[in-house]
C-alpha positions as CSV (number, residue, x, y, z in Angstrom):
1,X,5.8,59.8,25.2
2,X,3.9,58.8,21.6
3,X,0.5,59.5,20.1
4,X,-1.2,57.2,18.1
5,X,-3.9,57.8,15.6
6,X,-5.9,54.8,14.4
7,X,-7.5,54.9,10.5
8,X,-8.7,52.3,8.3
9,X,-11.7,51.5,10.0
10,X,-15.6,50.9,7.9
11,X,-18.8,49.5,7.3
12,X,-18.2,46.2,5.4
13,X,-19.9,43.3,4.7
14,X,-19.2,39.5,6.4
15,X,-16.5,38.0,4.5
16,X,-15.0,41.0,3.4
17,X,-11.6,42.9,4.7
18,X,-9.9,45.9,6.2
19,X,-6.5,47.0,6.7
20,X,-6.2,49.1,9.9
21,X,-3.1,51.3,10.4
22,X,-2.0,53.2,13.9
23,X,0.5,56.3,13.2
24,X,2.7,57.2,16.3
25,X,4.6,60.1,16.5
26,X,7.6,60.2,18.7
27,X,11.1,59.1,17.8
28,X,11.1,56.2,20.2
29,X,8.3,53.8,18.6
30,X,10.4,51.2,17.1
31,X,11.5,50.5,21.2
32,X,7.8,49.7,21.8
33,X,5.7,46.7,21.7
34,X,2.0,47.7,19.7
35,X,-1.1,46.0,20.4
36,X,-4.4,46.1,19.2
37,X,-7.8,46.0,20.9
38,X,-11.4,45.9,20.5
39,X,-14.4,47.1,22.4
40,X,-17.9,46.1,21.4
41,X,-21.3,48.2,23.0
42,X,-21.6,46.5,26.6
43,X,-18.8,44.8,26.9
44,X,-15.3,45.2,28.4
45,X,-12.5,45.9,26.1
46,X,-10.6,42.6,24.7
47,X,-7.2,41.8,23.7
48,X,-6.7,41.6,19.4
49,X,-3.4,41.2,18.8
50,X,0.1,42.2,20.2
51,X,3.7,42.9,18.6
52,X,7.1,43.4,20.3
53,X,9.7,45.8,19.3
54,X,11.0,44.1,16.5
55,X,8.5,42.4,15.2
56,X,10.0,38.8,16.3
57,X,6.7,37.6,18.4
58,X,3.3,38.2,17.9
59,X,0.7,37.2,19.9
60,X,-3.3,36.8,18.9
61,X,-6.4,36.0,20.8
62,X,-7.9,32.5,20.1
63,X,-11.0,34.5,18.1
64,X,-8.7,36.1,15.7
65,X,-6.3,33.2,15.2
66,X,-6.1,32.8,11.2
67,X,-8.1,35.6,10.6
68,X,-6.0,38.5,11.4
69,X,-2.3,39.4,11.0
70,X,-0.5,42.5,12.6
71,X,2.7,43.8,11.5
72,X,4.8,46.6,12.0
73,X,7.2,49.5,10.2
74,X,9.1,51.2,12.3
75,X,10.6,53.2,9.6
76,X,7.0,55.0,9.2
77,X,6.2,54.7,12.5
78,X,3.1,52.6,12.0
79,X,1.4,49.0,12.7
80,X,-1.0,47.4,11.2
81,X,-3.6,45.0,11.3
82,X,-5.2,43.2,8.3
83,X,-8.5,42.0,9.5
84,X,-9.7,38.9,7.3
85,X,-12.9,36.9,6.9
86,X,-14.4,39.6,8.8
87,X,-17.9,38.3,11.1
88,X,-20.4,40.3,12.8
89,X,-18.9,39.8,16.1
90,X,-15.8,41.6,14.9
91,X,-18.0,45.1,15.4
92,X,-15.9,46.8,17.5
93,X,-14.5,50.0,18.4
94,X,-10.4,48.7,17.4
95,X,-7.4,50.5,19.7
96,X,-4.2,50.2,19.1
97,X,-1.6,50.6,22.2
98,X,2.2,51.1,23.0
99,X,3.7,49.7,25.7
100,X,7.1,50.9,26.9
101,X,8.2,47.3,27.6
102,X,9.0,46.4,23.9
103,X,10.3,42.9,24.5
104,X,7.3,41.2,25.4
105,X,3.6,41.5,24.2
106,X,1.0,42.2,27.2
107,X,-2.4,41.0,26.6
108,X,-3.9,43.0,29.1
109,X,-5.1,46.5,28.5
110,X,-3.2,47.7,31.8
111,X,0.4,46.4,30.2
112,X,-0.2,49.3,27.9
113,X,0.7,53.2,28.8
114,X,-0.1,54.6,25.2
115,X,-3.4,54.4,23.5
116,X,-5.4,55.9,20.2
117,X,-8.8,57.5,19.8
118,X,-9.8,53.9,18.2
119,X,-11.6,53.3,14.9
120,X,-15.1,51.9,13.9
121,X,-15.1,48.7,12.4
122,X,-18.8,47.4,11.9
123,X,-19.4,44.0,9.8
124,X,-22.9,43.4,8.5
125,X,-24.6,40.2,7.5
């Protein structure tokens, strides 16, 4: 089993940048693929980004291509996602996930078993 705690979210302005972080506790995390996701008000939550075990293959959704990076320390039991050139249609609630099969990255919400409370990331114009 792991817990994940999302931080790093904010109010900032189009253009600008955050750094989110997800924190799992359990001793197995580095055996887990992490993804990220977003849900904006009214609509259905959306595949970010994804990373596999080791960090060898990372996946993105077309929207974020270029934009945002994730990464992964499985000595700290974290991942990350740096969020660049932020735009208004980035508001989201962000999630990150863990999914138990660590060799591949699912981007579908139900190819993840583990997820956080989220974190609010709003983008003004």
């Amino acid at each position: 089993q792991v817990q994940l705690v999302e931080s790093g979210g904010g109010l900032v302005q189009a253009g600008g940048s955050l750094k989110l972080s997800c924190a799992a506790s359990g001793r197995t995390f580095s055996s887990y693929a992490m993804g990220w996701f977003r849900q904006a008000p009214g609509k259905e939550r959306e595949f970010v980004a994804g990373i596999t075990w080791s960090g060898g293959s990372r996946d993105y959704a077309d929207s974020v291509k270029g934009r945002f990076t994730i990464s992964r320390d499985n000595a700290k039991n974290t991942v990350f996602l740096r969020v660049n050139s932020l735009k208004p249609e980035d508001t989201a609630v962000y999630y990150c996930a863990a999914r138990l099969w660590g060799a591949e990255v699912a981007t579908t919400a139900e190819g993840y078993g583990y997820w956080g409370q989220g974190t609010q990331v709003t983008v003004s114009s």
